[in-house]
C-alpha positions as CSV (number, residue, x, y, z in Angstrom):
1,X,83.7,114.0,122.7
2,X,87.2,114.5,124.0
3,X,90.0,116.1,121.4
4,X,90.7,113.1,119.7
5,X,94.5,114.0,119.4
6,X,95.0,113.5,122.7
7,X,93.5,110.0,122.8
8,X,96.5,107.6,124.3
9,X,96.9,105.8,121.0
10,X,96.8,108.6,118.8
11,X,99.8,110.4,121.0
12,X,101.4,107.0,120.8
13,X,101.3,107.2,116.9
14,X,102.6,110.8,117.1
15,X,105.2,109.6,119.5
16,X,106.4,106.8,117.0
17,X,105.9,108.3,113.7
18,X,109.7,109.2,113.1
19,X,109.2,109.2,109.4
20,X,106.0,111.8,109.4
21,X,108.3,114.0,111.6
22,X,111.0,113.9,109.0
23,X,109.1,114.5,106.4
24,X,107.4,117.4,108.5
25,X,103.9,116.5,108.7
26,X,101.7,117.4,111.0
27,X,97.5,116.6,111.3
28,X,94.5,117.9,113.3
29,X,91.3,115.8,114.1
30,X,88.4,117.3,113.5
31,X,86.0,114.4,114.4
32,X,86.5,110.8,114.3
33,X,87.1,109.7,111.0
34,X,87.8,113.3,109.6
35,X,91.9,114.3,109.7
36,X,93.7,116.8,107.5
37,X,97.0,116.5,107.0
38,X,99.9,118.6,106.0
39,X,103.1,119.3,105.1
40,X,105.1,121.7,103.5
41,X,107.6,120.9,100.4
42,X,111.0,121.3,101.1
43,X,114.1,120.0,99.6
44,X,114.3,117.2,101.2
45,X,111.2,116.0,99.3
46,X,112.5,116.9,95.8
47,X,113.7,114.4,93.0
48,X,114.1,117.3,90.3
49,X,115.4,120.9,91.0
50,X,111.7,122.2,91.6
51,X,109.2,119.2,91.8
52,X,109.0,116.4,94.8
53,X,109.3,112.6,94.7
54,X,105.9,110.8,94.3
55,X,106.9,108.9,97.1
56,X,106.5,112.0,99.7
57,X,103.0,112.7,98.2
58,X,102.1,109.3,98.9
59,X,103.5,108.9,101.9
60,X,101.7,111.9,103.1
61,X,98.5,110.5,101.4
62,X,99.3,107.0,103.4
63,X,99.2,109.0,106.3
64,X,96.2,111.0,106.0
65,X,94.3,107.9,105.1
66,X,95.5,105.9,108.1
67,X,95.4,108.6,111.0
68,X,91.6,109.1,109.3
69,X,91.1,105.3,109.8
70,X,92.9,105.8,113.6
71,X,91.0,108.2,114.5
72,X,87.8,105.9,113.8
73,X,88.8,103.0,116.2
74,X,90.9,104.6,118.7
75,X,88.0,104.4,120.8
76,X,87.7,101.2,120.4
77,X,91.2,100.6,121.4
78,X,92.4,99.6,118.2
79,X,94.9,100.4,115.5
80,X,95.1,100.2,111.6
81,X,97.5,99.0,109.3
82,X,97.1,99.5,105.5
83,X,96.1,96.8,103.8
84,X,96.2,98.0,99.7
85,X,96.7,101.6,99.0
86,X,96.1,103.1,95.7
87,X,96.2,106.5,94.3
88,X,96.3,108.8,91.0
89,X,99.0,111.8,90.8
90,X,97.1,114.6,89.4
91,X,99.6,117.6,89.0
92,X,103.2,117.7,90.7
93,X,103.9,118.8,93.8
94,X,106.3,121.8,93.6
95,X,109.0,123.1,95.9
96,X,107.4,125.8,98.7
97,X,104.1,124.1,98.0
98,X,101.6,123.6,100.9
99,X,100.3,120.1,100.8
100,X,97.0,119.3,102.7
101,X,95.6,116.3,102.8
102,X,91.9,114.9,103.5
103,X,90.6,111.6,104.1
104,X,87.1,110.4,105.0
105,X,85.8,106.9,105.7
106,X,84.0,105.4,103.4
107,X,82.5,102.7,104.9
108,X,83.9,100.5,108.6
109,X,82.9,96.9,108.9
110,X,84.3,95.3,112.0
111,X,87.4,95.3,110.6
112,X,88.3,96.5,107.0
113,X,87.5,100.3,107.0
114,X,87.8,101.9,103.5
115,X,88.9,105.1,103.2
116,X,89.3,107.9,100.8
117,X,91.5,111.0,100.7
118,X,92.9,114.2,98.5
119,X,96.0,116.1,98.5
120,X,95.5,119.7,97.8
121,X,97.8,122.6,97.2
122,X,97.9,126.1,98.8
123,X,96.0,126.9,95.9
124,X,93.1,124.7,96.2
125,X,94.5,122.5,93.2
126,X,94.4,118.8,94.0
127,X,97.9,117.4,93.8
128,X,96.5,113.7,94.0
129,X,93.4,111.4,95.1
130,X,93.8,108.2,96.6
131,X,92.0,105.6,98.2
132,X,93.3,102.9,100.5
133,X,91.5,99.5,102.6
134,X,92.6,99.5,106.3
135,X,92.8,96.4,108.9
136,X,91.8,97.4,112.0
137,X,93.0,95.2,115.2
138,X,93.5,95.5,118.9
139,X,96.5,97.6,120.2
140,X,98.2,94.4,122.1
141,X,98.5,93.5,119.0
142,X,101.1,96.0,118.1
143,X,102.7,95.4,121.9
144,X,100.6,98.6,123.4
């Protein structure tokens, strides 16, 4: 199997994700369906003087979900959009903190894929757990 990251629509996401660069995240493929994710608290994540906003975790869990969904129907030539996300905030996030996130598929129909992730800190604590259901349609669709 090629490196998935360098599948067309995969460097097409990376190439359009301004808001995952901003944020400074950054993901590996290690099979289809099976992404980590990470990204490292700075201040520009931070709502208090030492703990991040909940909406940078779950952005970063929005992302690990959907580039774990991606990277299970780029093959096909297709795309994902999320369709219902939801997720549970274990611990907070705290400034210099490591953030890695997990996702695996759950189960792919022909066109929902449901998909399940984890947000972990450098110490191996999970920050939050979420789960999210994903459309999956062709890439014209999205003018590609």
């Amino acid at each position: 199997m090629e490196n998935l990251k360098n599948h067309p629509l995969i460097q097409k996401y990376i190439e359009y994700n301004n808001f995952g660069r901003t944020l400074g995240m950054d993901f590996t493929i290690e099979s289809a369906g099976n992404v980590t994710y990470t990204m490292l608290i700075s201040e520009v994540h931070l709502a208090a003087p030492i703990t991040s906003h909940g909406g940078a975790v779950a952005g970063l869990m929005d992302a690990v979900l959907g580039v774990c969904g991606l990277s299970a129907v780029c093959m096909e030539e297709r795309l994902v959009s999320t369709v219902e996300m939801g997720m549970h905030f274990v611990r907070p996030a705290k400034l210099n903190d490591l953030l890695t996130g997990k996702a695996e598929v759950v189960s792919k129909g022909n066109r929902i894929l449901i998909i399940e992730g984890k947000i972990y800190n450098q110490l191996g604590e999970v920050i939050a757990r979420g789960s999210g259901t994903f459309n999956a349609y062709p890439k014209e669709k999205a003018g590609l």
